[in-house]
GUVOFI-716714 format. One record per residue (C-alpha): x, y, z; residue number from 1; chain. Coordinates in nm, 3 decimals, padded with zeros to 5 digits. Layout:
<recs>
px py pz num chaine
X Y Z NUM A $
...
</recs>
This chain:
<recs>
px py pz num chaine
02.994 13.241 12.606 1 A $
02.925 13.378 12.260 2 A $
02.879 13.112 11.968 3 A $
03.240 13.291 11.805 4 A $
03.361 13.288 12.174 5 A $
03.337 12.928 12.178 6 A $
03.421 12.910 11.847 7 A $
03.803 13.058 11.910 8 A $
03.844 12.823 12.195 9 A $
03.771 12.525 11.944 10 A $
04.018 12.686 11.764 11 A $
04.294 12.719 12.014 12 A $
04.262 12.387 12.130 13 A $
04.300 12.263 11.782 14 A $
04.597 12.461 11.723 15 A $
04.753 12.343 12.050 16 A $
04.685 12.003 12.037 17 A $
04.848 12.017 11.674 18 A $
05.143 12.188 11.826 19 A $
05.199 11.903 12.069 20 A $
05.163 11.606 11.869 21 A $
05.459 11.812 11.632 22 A $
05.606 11.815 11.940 23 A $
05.596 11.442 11.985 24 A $
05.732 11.382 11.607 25 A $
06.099 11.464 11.709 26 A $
06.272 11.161 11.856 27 A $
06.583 11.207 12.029 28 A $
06.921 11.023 11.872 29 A $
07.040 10.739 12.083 30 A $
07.328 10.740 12.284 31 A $
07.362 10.375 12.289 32 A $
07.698 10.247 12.248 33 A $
07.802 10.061 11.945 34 A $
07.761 09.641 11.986 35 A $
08.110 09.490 12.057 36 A $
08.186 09.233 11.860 37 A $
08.381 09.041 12.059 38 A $
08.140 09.079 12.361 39 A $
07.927 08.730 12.536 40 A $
07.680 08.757 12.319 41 A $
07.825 08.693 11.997 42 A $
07.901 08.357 12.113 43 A $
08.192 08.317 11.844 44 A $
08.546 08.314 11.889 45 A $
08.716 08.628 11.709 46 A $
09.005 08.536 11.543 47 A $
09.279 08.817 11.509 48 A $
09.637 08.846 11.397 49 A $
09.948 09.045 11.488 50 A $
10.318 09.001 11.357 51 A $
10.546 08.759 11.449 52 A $
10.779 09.060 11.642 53 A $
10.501 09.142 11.845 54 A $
10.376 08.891 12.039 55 A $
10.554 08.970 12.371 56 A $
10.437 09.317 12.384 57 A $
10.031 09.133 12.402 58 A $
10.071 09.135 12.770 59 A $
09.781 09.391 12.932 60 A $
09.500 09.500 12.806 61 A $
09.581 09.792 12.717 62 A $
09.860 09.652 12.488 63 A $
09.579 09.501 12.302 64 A $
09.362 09.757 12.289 65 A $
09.632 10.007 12.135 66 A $
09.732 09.742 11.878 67 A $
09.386 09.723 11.780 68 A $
09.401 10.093 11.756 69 A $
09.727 10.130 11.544 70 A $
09.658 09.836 11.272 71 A $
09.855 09.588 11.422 72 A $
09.639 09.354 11.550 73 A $
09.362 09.276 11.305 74 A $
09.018 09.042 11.249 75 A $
09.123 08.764 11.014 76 A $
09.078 08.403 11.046 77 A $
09.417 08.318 10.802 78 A $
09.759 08.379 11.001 79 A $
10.056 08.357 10.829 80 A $
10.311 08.100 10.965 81 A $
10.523 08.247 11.278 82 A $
10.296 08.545 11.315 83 A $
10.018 08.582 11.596 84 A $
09.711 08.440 11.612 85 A $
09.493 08.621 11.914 86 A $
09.160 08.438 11.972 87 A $
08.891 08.674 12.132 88 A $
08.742 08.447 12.374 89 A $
08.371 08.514 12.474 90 A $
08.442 08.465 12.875 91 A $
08.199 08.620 13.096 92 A $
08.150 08.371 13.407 93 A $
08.520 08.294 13.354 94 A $
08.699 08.577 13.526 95 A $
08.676 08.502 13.879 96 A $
08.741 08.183 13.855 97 A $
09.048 08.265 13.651 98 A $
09.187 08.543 13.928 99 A $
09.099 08.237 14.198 100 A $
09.339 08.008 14.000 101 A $
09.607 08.327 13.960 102 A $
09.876 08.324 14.223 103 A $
09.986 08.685 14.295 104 A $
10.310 08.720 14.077 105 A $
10.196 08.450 13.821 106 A $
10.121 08.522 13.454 107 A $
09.785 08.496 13.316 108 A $
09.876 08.241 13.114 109 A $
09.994 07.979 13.364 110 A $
09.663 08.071 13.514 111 A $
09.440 07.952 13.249 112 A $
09.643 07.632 13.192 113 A $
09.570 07.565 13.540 114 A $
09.168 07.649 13.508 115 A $
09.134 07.462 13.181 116 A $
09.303 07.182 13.310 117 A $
09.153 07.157 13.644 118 A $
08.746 06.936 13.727 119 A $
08.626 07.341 13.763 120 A $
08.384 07.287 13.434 121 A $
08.640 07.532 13.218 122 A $
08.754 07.363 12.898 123 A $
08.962 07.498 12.586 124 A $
09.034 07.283 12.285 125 A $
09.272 07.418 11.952 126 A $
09.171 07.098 11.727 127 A $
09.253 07.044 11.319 128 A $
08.981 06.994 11.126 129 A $
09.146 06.897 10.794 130 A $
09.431 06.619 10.877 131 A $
09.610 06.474 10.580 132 A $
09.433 06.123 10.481 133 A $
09.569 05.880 10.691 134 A $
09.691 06.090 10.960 135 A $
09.499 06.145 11.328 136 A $
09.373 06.526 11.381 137 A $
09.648 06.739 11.554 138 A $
09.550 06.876 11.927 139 A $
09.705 07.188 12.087 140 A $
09.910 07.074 12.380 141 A $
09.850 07.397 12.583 142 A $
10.031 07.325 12.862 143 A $
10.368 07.240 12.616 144 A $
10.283 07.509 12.409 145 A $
10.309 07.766 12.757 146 A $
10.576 07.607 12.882 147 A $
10.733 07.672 12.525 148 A $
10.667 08.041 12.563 149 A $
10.399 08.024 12.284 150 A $
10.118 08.132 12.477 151 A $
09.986 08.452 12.647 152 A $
09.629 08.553 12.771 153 A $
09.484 08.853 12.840 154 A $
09.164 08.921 13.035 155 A $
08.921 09.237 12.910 156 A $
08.686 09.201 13.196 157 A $
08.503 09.524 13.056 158 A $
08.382 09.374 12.723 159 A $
08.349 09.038 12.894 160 A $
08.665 08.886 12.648 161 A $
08.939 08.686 12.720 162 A $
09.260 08.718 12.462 163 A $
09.434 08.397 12.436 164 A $
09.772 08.481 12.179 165 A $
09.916 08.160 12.019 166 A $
10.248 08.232 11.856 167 A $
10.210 08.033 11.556 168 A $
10.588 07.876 11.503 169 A $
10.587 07.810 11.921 170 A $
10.287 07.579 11.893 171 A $
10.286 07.220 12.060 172 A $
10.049 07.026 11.899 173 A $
10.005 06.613 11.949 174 A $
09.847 06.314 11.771 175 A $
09.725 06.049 11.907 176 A $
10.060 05.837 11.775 177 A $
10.306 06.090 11.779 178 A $
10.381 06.392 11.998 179 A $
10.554 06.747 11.966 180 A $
10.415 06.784 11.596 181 A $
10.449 07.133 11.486 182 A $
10.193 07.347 11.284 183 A $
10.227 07.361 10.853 184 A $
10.068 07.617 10.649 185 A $
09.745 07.451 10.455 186 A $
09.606 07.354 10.844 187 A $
09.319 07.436 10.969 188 A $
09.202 07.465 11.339 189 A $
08.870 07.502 11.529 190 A $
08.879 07.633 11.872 191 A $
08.650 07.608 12.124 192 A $
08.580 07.758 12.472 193 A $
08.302 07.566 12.701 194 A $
08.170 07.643 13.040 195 A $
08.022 07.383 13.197 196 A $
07.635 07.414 13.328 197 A $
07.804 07.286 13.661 198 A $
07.938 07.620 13.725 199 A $
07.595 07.784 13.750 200 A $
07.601 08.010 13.465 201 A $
07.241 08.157 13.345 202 A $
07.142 07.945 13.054 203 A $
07.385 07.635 13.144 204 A $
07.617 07.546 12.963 205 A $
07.804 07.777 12.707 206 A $
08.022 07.663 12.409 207 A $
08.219 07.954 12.209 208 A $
08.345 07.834 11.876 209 A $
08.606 07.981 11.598 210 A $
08.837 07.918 11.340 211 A $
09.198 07.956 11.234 212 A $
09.406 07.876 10.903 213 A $
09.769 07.873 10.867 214 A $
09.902 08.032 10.599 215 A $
10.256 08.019 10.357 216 A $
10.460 08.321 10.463 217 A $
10.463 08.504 10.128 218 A $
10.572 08.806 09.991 219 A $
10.570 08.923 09.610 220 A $
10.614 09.247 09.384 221 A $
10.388 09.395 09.142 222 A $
10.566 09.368 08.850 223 A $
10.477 09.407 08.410 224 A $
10.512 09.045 08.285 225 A $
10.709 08.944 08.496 226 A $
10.904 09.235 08.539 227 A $
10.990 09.462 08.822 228 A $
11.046 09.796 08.562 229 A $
11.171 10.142 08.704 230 A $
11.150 10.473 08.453 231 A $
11.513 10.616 08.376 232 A $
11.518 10.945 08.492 233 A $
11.228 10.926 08.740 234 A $
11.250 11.094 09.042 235 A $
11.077 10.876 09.258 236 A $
10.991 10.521 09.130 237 A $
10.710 10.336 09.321 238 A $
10.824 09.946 09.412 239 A $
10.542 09.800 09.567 240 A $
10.378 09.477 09.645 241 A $
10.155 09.195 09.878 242 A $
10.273 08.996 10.121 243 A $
10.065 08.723 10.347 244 A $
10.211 08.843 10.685 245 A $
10.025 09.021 10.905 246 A $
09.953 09.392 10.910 247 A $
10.188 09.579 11.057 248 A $
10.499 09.377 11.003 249 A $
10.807 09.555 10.870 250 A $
10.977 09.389 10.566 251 A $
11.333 09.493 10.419 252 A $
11.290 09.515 10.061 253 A $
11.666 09.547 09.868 254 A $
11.730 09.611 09.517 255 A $
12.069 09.445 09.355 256 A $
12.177 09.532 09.036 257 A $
12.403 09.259 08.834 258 A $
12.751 09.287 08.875 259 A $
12.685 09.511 09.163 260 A $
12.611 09.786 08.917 261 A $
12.451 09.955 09.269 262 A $
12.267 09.824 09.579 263 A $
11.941 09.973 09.765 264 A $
11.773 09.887 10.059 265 A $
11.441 09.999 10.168 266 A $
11.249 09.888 10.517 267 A $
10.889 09.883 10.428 268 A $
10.595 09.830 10.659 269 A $
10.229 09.614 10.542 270 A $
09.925 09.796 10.545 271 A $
09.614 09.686 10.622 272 A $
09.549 09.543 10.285 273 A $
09.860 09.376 10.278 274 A $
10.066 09.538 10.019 275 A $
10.363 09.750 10.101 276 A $
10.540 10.018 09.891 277 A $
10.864 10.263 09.883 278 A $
11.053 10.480 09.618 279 A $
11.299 10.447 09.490 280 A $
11.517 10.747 09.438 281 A $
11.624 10.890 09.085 282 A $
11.861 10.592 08.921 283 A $
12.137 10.721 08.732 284 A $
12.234 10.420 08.554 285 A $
12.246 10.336 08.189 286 A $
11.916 10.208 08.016 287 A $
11.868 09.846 08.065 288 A $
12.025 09.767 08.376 289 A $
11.933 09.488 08.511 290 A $
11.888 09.430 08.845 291 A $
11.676 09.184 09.141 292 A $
11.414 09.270 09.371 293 A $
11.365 09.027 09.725 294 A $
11.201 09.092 10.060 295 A $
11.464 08.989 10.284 296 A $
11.364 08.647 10.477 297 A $
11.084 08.573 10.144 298 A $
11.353 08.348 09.943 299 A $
10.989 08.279 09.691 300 A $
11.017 08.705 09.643 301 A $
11.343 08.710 09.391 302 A $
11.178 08.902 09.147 303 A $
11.392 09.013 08.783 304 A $
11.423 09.392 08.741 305 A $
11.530 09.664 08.469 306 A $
11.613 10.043 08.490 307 A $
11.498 10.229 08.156 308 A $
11.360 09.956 07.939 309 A $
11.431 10.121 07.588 310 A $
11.279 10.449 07.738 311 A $
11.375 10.765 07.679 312 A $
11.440 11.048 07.917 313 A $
11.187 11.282 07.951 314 A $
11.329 11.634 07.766 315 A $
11.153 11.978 07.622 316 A $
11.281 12.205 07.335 317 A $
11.134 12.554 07.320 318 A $
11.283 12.846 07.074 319 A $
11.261 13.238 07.067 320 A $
10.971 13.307 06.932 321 A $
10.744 13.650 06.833 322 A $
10.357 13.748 06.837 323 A $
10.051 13.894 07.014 324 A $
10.125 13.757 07.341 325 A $
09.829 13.514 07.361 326 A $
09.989 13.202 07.353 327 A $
10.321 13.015 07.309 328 A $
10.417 12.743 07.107 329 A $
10.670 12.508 07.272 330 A $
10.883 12.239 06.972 331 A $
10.853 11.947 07.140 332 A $
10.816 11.753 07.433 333 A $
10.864 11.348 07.537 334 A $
10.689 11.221 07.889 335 A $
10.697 10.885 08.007 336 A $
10.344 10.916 08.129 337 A $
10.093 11.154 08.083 338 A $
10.149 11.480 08.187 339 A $
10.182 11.897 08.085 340 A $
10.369 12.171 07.977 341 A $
10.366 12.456 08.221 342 A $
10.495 12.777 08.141 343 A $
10.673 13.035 08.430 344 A $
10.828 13.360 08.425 345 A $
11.247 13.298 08.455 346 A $
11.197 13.453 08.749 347 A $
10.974 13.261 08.886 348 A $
11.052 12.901 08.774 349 A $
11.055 12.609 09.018 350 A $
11.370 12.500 09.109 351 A $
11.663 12.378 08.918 352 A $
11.799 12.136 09.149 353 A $
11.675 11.953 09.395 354 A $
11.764 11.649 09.639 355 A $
11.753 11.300 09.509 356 A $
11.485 11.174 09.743 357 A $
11.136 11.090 09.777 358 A $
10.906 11.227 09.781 359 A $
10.978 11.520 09.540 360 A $
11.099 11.826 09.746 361 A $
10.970 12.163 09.571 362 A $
10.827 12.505 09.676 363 A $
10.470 12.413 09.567 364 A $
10.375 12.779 09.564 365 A $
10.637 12.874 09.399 366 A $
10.475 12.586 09.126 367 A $
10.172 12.776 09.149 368 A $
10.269 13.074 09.010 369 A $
10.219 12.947 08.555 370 A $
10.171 13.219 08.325 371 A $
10.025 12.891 08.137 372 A $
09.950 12.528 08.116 373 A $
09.889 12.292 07.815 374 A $
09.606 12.072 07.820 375 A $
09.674 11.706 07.918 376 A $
09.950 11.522 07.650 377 A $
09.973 11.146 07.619 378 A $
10.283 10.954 07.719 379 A $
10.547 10.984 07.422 380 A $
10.617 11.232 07.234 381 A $
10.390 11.587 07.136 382 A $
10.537 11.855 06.866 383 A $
10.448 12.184 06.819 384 A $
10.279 12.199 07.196 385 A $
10.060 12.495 07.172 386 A $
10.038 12.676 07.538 387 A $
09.770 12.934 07.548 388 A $
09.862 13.214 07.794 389 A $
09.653 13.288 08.136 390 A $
09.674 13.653 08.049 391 A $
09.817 13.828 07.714 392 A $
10.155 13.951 07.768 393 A $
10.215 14.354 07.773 394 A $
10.562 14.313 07.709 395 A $
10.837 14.084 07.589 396 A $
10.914 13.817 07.878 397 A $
11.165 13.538 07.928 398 A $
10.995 13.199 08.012 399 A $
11.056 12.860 08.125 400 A $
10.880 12.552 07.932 401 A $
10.859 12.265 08.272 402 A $
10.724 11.948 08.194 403 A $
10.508 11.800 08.463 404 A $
10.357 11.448 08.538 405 A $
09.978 11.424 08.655 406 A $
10.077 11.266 08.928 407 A $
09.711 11.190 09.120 408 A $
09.594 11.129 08.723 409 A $
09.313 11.329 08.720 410 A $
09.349 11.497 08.378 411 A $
09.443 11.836 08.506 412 A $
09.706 12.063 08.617 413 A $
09.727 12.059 09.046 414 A $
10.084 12.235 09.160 415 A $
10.034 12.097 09.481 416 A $
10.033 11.737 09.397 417 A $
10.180 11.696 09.057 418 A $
10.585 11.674 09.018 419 A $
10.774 11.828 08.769 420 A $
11.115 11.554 08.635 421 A $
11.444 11.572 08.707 422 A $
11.706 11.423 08.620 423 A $
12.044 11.347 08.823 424 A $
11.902 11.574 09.038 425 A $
11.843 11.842 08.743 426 A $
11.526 11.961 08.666 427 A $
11.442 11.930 08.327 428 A $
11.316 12.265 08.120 429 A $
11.347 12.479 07.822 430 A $
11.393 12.859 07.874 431 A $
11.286 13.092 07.568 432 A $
11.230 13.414 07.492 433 A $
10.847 13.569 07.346 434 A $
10.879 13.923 07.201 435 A $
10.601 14.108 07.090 436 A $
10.563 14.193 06.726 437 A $
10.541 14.576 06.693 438 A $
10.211 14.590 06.544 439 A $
10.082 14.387 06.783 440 A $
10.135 14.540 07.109 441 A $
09.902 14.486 07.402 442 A $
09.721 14.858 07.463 443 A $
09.696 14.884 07.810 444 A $
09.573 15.232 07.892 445 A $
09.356 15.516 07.680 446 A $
09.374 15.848 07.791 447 A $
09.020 15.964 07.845 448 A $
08.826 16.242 07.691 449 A $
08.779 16.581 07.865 450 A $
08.542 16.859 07.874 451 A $
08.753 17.125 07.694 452 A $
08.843 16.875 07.360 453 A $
08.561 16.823 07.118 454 A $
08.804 16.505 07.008 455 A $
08.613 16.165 07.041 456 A $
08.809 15.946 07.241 457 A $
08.862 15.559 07.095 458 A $
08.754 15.296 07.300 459 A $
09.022 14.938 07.242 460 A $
08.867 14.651 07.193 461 A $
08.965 14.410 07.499 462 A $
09.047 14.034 07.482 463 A $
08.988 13.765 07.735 464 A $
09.234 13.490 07.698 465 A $
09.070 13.158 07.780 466 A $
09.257 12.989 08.115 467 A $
09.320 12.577 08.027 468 A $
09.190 12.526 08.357 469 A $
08.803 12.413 08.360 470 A $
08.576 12.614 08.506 471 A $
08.426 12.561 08.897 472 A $
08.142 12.372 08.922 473 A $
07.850 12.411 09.205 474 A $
07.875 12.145 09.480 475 A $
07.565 11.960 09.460 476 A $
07.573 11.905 09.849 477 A $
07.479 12.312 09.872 478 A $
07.143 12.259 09.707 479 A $
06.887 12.201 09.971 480 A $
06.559 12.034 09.958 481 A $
06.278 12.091 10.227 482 A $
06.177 11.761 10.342 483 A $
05.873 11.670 10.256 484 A $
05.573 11.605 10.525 485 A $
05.508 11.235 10.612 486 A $
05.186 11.123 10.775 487 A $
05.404 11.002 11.100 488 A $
05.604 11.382 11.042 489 A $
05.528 11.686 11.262 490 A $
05.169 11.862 11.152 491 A $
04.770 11.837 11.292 492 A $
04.662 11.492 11.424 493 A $
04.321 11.308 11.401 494 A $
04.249 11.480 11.701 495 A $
04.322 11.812 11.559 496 A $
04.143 11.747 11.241 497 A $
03.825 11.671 11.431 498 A $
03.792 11.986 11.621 499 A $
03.875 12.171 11.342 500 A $
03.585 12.010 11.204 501 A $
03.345 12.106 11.492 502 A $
03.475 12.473 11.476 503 A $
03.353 12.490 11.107 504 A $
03.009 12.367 11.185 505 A $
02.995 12.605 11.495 506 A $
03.051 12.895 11.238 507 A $
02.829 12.756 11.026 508 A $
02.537 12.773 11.314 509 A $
02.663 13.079 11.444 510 A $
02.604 13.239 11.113 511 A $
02.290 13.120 10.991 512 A $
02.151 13.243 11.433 513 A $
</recs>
């Protein structure tokens, strides 16, 4: 072999060898499922809540699984009195000797009564842990509180869990000098699962340990001082607020004006944050009605309302007007919250009527279709509104003047979100009429030149009419940056780098032979 013969190879088997260990630098994602939390080895009792109305449909796994699915049955260690507190049991060990102790058409729950309270090294304790001074600790009486119909369990053999359901208001719970008490909100509760090292477990015994506090059944609205205030003339107004009940859990929520003026009732549901909201529809009644807010079955809720507070209705006032086309000025305008004037062609004009429900039914592309927008005006009221046109008018047109609210409040025009007013079902708007002043007539077309004239044709100056809506931007997430090389990355190892070395001081013999 040649001295550059065996030079090449060096070279080859550098390249190569750098080629693999690049090869080597990818790893592979994992397919490893995601820990579950309620699994053995957490060791911890889960605790979890559902509403009050459905604690008989916690029967099956599958039950529980889909109300973990749908928001219903959540992690949280404070239950609201009457609702459902589900304790996620760490059980693995415990299932066959729970199906031993099942008779064939017997519930779970009768079941575990029987294991817990049998010499087969199962045990399951609901204790308080903050008794009143003077007073003994409170015990769950489990078998009182199943014979009571307070208790259901539910084995997930899969994911090694055992779901024992307490239904709160259905608890039997004993002291050591008086029997039968019954739970109060402000108590707290430790449970705790053991399995005995006499049932031959790996790693003995096994104690699983978790928490519960009851909590006041409450329910509020969000109000201004005190307040529960709706807009006059609104279409939809928001009545929201929190409750302490569990996700989930549908609430009637019932407005009553004084001297039954009128009478509303929405049913709400909680959300996982545990507020609730509806709207209200538009409320044709005179400003400062008064009127109370309550959840039903929340007597603490009776909240003091008003319709209008001293506000105005929103209204616009446009007149006939003249000039080049470029922009329109519209008189005046009065919003109750921020919001714009948006110009249409009368032909072309949302709606003029429209249900009295919520959420505002319009043809949103129909909204779309502005010859202009103003920029963003403050609540109150704005005079001498100056609308500059999307394009300059080649003719005299008939317009509409609509106010709109910024509905998602993010300081600009969006058709598709933001809702024009109405009132009784009327939408509010100004029609007017913009004529073009005869000197001042848009030239659309030239004629232009041809071979046989020696006339020099005229070119018109154009002008671009600014659009009030900002310009795109570039989405930062297109830029791309190559990644840079790491020392661990893909590229030539030691390995590599020494041969490469030995190839230069082979050419380096080879040339100087």
């Amino acid at each position: 072999m040649t001295p550059r013969s065996a030079l090449g190879a060096i070279v080859l088997a550098a390249l190569l060898i750098g080629s693999a260990g690049a090869t080597d630098a990818v790893t592979a994602p994992s397919s490893a499922p995601a820990t579950n939390t309620t699994a053995q080895d957490a060791a911890d009792i889960g605790t979890w809540t559902a509403p009050a109305a459905d604690f008989d449909d916690l029967d099956d796994r599958e039950a529980v699984r889909t109300a973990i699915g749908n928001g219903s049955l959540t992690r949280d260690d404070t239950v609201a009195d009457r609702d459902v507190a589900v304790l996620a049991v760490p059980a693995s060990g415990a299932f066959g000797a729970l199906d031993r102790q099942k008779d064939e058409n017997e519930p779970y729950a009768d079941a575990f009564v029987d294991l817990v309270g049998s010499r087969e090294g199962f045990r399951f304790h609901l204790n308080q842990t903050n008794p009143a001074p003077n007073l003994a600790p409170a015990r769950l009486d489990l078998a009182a509180t199943n014979e009571n119909d307070g208790l259901r369990v539910v084995p997930d053999e899969a994911n090694g869990t055992l779901f024992v359901a307490l239904k709160t208001d259905r608890l039997v719970l004993d002291r050591p000098d008086r029997a039968g008490v019954r739970v109060r909100p402000g108590q707290e509760y430790e449970a705790n699962f053991t399995i005995a090292e006499s049932v031959g477990l790996s790693g003995g015994r096994r104690t699983s340990l978790g928490t519960v506090e009851i909590a006041e059944r409450t329910a509020g609205f969000e109000t201004t001082d005190g307040t529960l205030r709706l807009d006059l003339g609104r279409q939809c107004n928001a009545v929201a607020g929190q409750s302490s009940v569990a996700p989930g859990t549908d609430v009637t929520v019932r407005l009553r004006g004084t001297g039954d003026a009128f009478s509303l009732t929405r049913d709400v549901t909680v959300d996982r944050n545990g507020t609730f909201r509806t709207d209200v529809e538009n409320l044709t009644r005179p400003s400062e009605t008064a009127f109370v807010a309550t959840v039903r079955g929340f007597p603490d809720s009776e909240t003091d309302g008003v319709v209008g507070f001293g506000r105005s209705l929103t209204t616009v006032a446009a007149s006939d007007q003249s000039g080049a086309g470029r922009t329109v000025t519209v008189d005046s305008v009065f919003l109750f919250e921020p919001g714009f004037v948006v110009l249409y062609p009368a032909d072309a004009a949302p709606e003029r009527t429209a249900p009295a429900r919520c959420p505002v039914e319009i043809d949103r592309d129909r909204a779309a279709d502005t010859v202009g927008v103003s920029v963003r005006l403050p609540e109150d009221r704005s005079t001498n509104v100056t609308v500059r046109l999307d394009d300059p008018l080649a003719e005299s047109r008939r317009l509409v003047a609509v106010p709109f609210l910024d509905s998602n409040r993010n300081g600009r025009f969006d058709p598709g979100v933001d809702d024009p007013v109405f009132v009784n079902g009327t939408l509010v708007a100004a029609d007017l009429n913009v004529s073009l002043a005869a000197n001042e007539t848009t030239l659309t077309t030239t004629a232009p030149p041809t071979t046989d004239s020696p006339t020099t044709a005229t070119t018109p100056t154009t002008t671009t009419s600014p659009t009030p809506h900002p310009p795109d931007t570039p989405d930062p997430e297109t830029a791309t940056t190559a990644p840079p090389t790491t020392a661990d990355g893909p590229g030539f190892g030691p390995l590599a780098a020494l041969l490469a070395l030995v190839a230069l001081a082979a050419l380096a013999t080879a040339r100087r032979s």
